[in-house]
C-alpha positions, -999 to +999 in steps of 0.1 A: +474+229-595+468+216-634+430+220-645+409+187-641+435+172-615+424+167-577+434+191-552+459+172-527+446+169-490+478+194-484+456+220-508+423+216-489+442+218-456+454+253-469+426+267-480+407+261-450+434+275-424+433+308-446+398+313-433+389+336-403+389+312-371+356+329-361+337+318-396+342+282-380+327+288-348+296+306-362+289+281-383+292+252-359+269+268-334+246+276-359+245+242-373+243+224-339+219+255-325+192+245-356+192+211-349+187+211-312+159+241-311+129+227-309+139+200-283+152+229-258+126+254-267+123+285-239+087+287-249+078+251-255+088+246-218+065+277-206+036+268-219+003+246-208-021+222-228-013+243-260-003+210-283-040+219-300-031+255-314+006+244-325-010+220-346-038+239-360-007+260-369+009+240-385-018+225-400-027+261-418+011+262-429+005+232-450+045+222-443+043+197-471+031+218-500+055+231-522+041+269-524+050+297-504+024+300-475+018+335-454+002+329-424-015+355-402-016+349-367-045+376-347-053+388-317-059+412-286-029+425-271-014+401-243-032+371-258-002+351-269+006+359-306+039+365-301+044+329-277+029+309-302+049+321-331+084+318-315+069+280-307+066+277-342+096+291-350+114+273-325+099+237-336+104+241-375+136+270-382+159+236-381+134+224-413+146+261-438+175+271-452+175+305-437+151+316-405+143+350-391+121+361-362+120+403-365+101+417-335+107+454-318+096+470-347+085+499-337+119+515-322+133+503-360+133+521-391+120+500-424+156+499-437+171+486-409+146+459-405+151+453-441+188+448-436+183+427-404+163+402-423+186+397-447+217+392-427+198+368-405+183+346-433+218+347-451+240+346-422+259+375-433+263+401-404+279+424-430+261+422-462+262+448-481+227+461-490+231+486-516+204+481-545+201+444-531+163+435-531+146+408-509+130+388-540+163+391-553+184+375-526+160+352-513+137+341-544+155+309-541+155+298-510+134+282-486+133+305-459+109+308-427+102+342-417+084+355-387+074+393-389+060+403-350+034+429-341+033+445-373+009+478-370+019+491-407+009+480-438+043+495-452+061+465-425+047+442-448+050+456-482+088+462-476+095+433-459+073+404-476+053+423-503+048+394-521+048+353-524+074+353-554+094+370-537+108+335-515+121+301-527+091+270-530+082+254-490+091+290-477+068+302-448+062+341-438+043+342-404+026+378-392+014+389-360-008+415-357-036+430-336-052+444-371-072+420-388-069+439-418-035+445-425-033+407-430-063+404-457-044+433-473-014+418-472-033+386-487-020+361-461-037+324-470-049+317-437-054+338-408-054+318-371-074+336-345-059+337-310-088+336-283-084+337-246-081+306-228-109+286-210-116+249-202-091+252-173-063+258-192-061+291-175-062+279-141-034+259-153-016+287-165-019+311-139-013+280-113+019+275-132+030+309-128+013+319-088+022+282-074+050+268-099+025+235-107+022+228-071-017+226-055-026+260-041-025+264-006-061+268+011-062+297+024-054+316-008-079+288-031-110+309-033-092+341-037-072+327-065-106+317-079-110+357-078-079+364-097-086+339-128-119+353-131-109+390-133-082+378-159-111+366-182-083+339-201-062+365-209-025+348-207-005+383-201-026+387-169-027+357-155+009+355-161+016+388-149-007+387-115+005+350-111+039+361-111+032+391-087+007+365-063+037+340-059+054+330-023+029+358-009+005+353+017-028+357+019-030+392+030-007+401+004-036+386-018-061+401-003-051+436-007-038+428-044-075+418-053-091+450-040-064+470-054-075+456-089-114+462-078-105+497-080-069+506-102-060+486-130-025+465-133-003+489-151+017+463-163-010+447-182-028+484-190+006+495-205+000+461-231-034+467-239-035+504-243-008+502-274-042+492-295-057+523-280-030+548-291-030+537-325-067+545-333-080+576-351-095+604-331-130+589-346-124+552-335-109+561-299-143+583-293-168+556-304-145+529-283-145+549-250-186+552-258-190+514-259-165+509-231-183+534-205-217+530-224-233+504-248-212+474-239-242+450-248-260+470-269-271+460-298-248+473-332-276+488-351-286+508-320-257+522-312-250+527-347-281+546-350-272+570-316-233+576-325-241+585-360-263+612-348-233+625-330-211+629-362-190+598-359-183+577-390-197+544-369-199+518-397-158+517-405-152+529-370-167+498-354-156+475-383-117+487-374-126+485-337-135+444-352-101+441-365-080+458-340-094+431-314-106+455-291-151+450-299-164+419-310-202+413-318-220+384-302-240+360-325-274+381-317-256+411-327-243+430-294-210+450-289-189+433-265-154+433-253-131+415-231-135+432-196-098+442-193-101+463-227-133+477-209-111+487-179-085+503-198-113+525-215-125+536-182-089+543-175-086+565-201-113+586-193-102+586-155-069+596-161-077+625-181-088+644-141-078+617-117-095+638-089-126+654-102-146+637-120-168+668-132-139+672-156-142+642-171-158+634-205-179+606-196-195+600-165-209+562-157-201+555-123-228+563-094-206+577-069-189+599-099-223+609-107-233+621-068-204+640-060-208+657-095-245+663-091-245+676-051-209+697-051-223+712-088-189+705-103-199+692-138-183+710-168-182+715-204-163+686-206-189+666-198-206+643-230-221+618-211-238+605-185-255+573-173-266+572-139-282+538-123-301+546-093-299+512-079-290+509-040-301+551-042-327+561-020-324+599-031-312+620-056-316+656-068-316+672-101-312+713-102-309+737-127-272+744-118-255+714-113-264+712-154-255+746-163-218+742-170-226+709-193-230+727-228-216+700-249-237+670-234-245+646-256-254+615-238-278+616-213-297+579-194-313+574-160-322+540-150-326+512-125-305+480-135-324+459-109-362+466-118-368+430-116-361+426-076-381+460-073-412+443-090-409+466-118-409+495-104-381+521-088-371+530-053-351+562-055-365+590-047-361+619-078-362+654-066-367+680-100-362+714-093-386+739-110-351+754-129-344+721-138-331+719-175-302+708-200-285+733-215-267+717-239-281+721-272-259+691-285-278+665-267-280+632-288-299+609-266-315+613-239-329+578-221-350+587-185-364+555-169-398+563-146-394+605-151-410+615-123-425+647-136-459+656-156-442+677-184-406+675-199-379+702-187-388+739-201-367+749-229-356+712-237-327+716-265-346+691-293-329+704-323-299+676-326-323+649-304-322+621-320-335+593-296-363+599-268-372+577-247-393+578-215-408+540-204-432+547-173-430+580-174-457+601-149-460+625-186-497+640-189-480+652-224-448+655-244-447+690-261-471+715-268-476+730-304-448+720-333-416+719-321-384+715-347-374+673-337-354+675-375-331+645-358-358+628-341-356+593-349-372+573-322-397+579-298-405+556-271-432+562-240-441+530-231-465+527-204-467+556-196-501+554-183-510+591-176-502+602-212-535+613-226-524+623-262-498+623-286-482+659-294-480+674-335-453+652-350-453+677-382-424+687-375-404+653-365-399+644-403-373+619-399-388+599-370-389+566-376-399+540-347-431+556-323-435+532-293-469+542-274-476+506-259-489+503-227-504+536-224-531+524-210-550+561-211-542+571-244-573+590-263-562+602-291-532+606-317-523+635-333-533+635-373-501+645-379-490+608-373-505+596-403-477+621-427-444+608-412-430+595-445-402+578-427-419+563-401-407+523-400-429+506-365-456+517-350-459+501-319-495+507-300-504+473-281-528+472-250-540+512-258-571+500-236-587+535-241-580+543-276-609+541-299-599+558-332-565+555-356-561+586-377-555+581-413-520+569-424-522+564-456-489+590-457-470+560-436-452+548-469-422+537-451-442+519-425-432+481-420-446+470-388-478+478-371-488+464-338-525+474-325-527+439-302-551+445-271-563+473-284-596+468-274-621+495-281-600+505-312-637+498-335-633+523-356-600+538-378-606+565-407-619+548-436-588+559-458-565+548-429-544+520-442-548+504-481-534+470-471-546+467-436-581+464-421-591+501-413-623+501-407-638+482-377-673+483-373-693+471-343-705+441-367-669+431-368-665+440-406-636+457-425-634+478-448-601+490-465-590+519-488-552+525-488-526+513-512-495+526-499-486+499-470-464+483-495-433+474-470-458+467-441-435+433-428-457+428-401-489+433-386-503+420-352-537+427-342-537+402-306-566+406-287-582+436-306-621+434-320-609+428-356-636+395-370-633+393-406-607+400-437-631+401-465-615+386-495-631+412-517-615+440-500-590+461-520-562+444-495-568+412-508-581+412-546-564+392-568-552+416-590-535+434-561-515+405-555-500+406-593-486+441-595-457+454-586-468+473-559-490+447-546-507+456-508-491+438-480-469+418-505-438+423-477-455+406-448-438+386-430-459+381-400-495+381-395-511+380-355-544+376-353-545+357-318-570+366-296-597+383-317-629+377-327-623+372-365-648+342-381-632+341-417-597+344-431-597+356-471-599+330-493-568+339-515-546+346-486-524+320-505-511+351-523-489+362-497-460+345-510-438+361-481-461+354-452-437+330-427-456+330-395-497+330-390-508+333-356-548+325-351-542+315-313-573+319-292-596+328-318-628+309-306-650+322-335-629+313-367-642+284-387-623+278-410-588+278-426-584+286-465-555+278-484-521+291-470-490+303-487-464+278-492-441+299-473-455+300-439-434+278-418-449+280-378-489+282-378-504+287-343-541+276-343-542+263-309-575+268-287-596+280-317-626+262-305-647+269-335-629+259-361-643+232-380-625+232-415-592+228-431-589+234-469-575+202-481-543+218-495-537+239-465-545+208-445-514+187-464-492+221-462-503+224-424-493+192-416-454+194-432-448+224-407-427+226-383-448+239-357-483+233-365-504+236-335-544+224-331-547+219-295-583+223-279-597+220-319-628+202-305-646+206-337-625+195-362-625+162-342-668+165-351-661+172-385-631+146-391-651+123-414-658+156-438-623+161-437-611+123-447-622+124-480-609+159-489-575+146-474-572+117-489-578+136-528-546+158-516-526+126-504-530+110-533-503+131-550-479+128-518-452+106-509-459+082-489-424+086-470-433+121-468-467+112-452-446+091-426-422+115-412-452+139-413-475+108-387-441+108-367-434+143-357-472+148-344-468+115-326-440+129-309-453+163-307-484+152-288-508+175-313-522+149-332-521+111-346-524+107-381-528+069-391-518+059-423-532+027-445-514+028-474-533+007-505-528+015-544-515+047-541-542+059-519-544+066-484-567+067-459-562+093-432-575+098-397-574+123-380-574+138-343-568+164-323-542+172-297-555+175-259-593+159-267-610+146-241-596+110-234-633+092-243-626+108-278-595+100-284-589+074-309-569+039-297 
């Protein structure tokens, strides 16, 4: 054939019928298989009510934009990742040039996946890799890529390192259980997959356990029982729905209290791949929340696994991304409850039969048999025992001897509330009772029943103690080495007499002692604990004198409320707080190193004035650097018998909430910071004056409260004039919003006559007796 001449029809007919008969085929199935896809999608069909997360999809692939888009898609294992994104791919592969959906990745080496990818986006079974790189090959086309259950971060870079390396309008979707790979990877969105609720998966599992039809009666409730224990998960409502179908209700039955006790393996199996990919570190502190602080809060637990040599901080934030903790919005540890069940599992299955062999110990009849037979071993870490539904239980020196490596150590009572606060077991202590672990960590014992702590208690490592009710006459005698002591709590523990020498607990910083009703004295020794953060004695009934703790430079909140006879503290006891309480009611302070103090509550104690000449309060304090008190945050003063606040109390410029609840002798308010957003003043029966700037600034809070202020109703006309010179310089809409909230509120009615700029105020009070209240 000449150059520039048409090829006859005989040429074309040729030139095709020299090609392999098989090219044809492919291609025609390929062609017709793109276009009709997404209307026969496997998926599509399977799945309920999930039009709202295919288009949030789509919506993050932005399909009209021109870039290249990576999408992440997230989640637990079982969730649905993988479902979704074969939707996806299903519903848009017809839309690319080339499509490929890699998943089995890890039975596949990196070069074969590499290969595989090619020859599916180029529809070349026998390419010929060579030096051939991705960008290379595919840096022109429009490809859609789906990469599925990728656990390495070398997947990605070797597979779709980066965005140039695909044509404009390509799409690369990952699934992952780890969070992190994908901000790595530098995906531009990143779709989190959360279990399903709303009835969607009753829906599901009905589709599976009935195929769509209603659910026979007899099998309703218990089907009620199965969705539950699912907790939305998709895998195992499609896995027990699958198992549960055409059976009858005995078949049911038995299924439900086999779950009760051993977990589905099928859906175990899923879940535990996250597990078997953690570091020694992470799997450690996981199997600790799962068996221990589910519900805690982080910094807590934080706090107690550090002590035990874990790196918590990374381990719990890789925990986050794996899917297997979340934190709540109040800032707990949670998890889904399967997850939790496959921790326990892990533990179990380490000694199926005897649980004394196991490293953590949570269950009460695990606990019993371990504690009466004497079985427990050096395996043992931990143990939390709840004595609810126990009548008896016994504690010797043997069934604790094998236990040298425990760390973990909590008795309590779950149900206090039904028991009116207090416990029903019965604790029997021998006299060779003891721990003879010297690695113990924490050590939690709800109502100890015993007057003294066990002899030779291993305190080196102990980093948490804490005792609430406790029947202790006395913690330790003499100085003890507590060089990991960090918290201390005895709470109403209402036989304890004294406080032991803390000298030697340099790095304690929380000391709980409320509610020890028959406290006498603290050690001086409290007042030179550096580190110490809260100090925590409310309703000390008996305690009548504060050593000085002028050494607490770390201190940040104080609590002294219902302390009753406290009268009198050592006159260098605190530089920014009242420390000396005389019988007159005055105060006296001498102390300028309560710089952090962030909160102070004196509720109910004999404090009466805050002298604004005292050292706490001078104005030059309030200038410097290192001003006293210039971290408060919170100041309660409800209750006591305090006549005057400072006059330049303005100068806390941090103080948020003031709380002068139930103090019948106070007379007047000065000036208060801008800053204070909830003032309580309620049922302060003397008070008879508001500073006119603090009675504008009162009046814009939130939660301004006057009720049972009889007087300031006697002294309102006093008050008119000095409100109306502050009201002057306000806005009149401001003034209006301000009338309507106290309307509202039921506190108080402010009437407003607005003429030239000035206006007239009246004022009452809240709860007045109805002949004094004003039409």
């Amino acid at each position: 054939m000449e150059k520039g001449s048409h090829p006859s029809w005989q040429d074309i007919w040729l030139h095709f019928i020299s090609w392999p008969e098989t090219w044809f085929i492919e291609e025609i199935v390929t062609d017709i298989s793109k276009k009709i896809s997404c209307a026969s999608s496997t998926y599509a069909k399977n799945l309920v009510r999930m039009d709202s997360c295919i288009r949030e999809l789509e919506s993050l692939l932005c399909l009209k934009s021109t870039k290249v888009r990576m999408l992440g898609i997230w989640g637990m294992g079982g969730i649905g990742k993988t479902t979704l994104a074969n939707v996806i791919y299903e519903r848009l592969s017809h839309q690319f040039e080339g499509c490929c959906f890699l998943e089995g990745l890890k039975s596949t080496s990196v070069e074969n996946l590499k290969a595989q990818l090619l020859s599916m986006v180029l529809s070349d079974k026998n390419i010929n890799m060579g030096f051939t790189s991705i960008k290379a090959r595919l840096h022109s086309k429009k490809v859609l890529i789906v990469i599925d259950d990728v656990n390495h971060q070398s997947v990605l870079e070797t597979l779709v390192g980066e965005h140039t390396w695909f044509g404009p309008q390509s799409r690369i979707i990952i699934t992952t259980r780890d969070k992190h790979l994908l901000t790595v990877q530098g995906v531009d969105a990143i779709y989190e997959v959360k279990v399903l609720k709303d009835g969607i998966d009753i829906e599901l599992f009905n589709h599976y356990a009935f195929k769509n039809n209603p659910p026979p009666g007899d099998v309703m409730k218990l089907s009620h029982h199965i969705i539950s224990y699912a907790q939305g998960l998709p895998l195992a409502l499609k896995v027990l729905g699958c198992s549960l179908c055409e059976r009858n209700k005995d078949y049911w039955m038995d299924t439900l209290n086999k779950l009760r006790k051993i977990p589905n393996g099928e859906i175990q199996e899923v879940l535990e791949i996250s597990f078997d990919g953690l570091k020694d570190d992470e799997k450690q502190i996981f199997l600790d929340i799962a068996c221990f602080f589910r519900g805690s809060d982080r910094t807590f637990v934080r706090k107690i696994l550090e002590s035990c040599g874990f790196f918590v901080v990374s381990g719990i934030e890789n925990l986050i991304d794996k899917s297997l903790i979340t934190i709540s919005d109040n800032g707990r540890l949670e998890m889904h409850d399967l997850l939790q069940e496959m921790g326990w599992h892990v533990v179990r299955k380490a000694s199926p039969k005897e649980p004394g062999k196991r490293i953590r110990l949570w269950e009460q009849k695990d606990i019993s048999h371990v504690l009466k037979r004497e079985t427990g071993g050096e395996e043992v870490e931990g143990i939390f025992l709840n004595l609810s539904g126990l009548e008896a239980m016994s504690f010797t020196g043997k069934a604790f001897s094998q236990m040298t490596n425990l760390r973990l150590f909590k008795i309590y009572q779950s149900n206090l509330w039904h028991t009116k606060g207090r416990m029903k077991c019965k604790l029997h202590i021998s006299d060779d009772f003891k721990f003879q672990s010297d690695e113990l960590k924490y050590l939690q014992w709800d109502e100890y029943p015993c007057e003294s702590l066990p002899s030779d208690l291993g305190c080196e490592n102990l980093a948490h103690f804490s005792m609430p009710h406790s029947h202790l006459t006395k913690l330790w005698e003499g100085q003890k080495i507590f060089g990991n002591l960090e918290l201390v709590d005895v709470s109403y523990s209402q036989y304890l007499k004294r406080t032991p020498d803390f000298s030697r607990a340099t790095n304690l910083e929380v000391l709980v002692l409320k509610g020890c009703t028959n406290l006498l004295e603290i050690h001086p020794s409290l007042g030179y604990l550096c580190k110490l953060i809260l100090l925590n004695l409310e309703y000390c009934i008996n305690l009548e004198h504060l050593p000085s703790i002028c050494g607490l430079v770390s201190l940040e909140t104080l609590i002294l409320s219902g302390c009753s006879k406290l009268k009198k503290l050592d006159e260098t006891a605190l530089t920014d707080l009242p420390t000396c309480w005389s019988e007159h009611g005055n105060v006296q302070e001498n102390s300028r190193n309560l710089d952090r103090i962030g909160e102070f509550n004196s509720y109910d104690s004999t404090i009466r004035h805050l002298p604004s000449s005292s050292v706490v309060l001078r104005s030059s304090y309030f200038t410097s650097p290192h001003c006293a008190l210039a971290s408060l945050i919170r100041l309660n003063l409800s209750g006591t018998p305090i006549i005057h606040l400072p006059c330049n109390l303005e100068r806390l410029s941090r103080l948020q909430r003031l709380e002068v609840t139930n103090c019948t002798r106070l007379q007047a308010l000065p000036v208060l910071p801008s800053s204070i957003e909830p003032l309580y003043a309620s049922n302060c029966t003397s008070l008879e004056l508001i500073v006119p700037e603090s009675f504008c600034k009162s009046f814009g809070f939130a939660g301004a409260l006057f009720g049972n202020c009889f007087k300031l109703r006697k002294y309102q006309s006093k008050m008119e004039y000095a409100a109306q010179s502050v009201a002057s310089h306000v806005d009149p809409t401001t003034w209006r919003s301000i009338y309507d909230h106290f309307l509202r509120a039921n506190y108080a009615k402010i009437v407003e006559l607005i003429q030239a700029r000035r206006i007239q105020v009246k004022l009452s009070i809240a709860n007045q007796r109805p002949e004094e209240r004003i039409a």
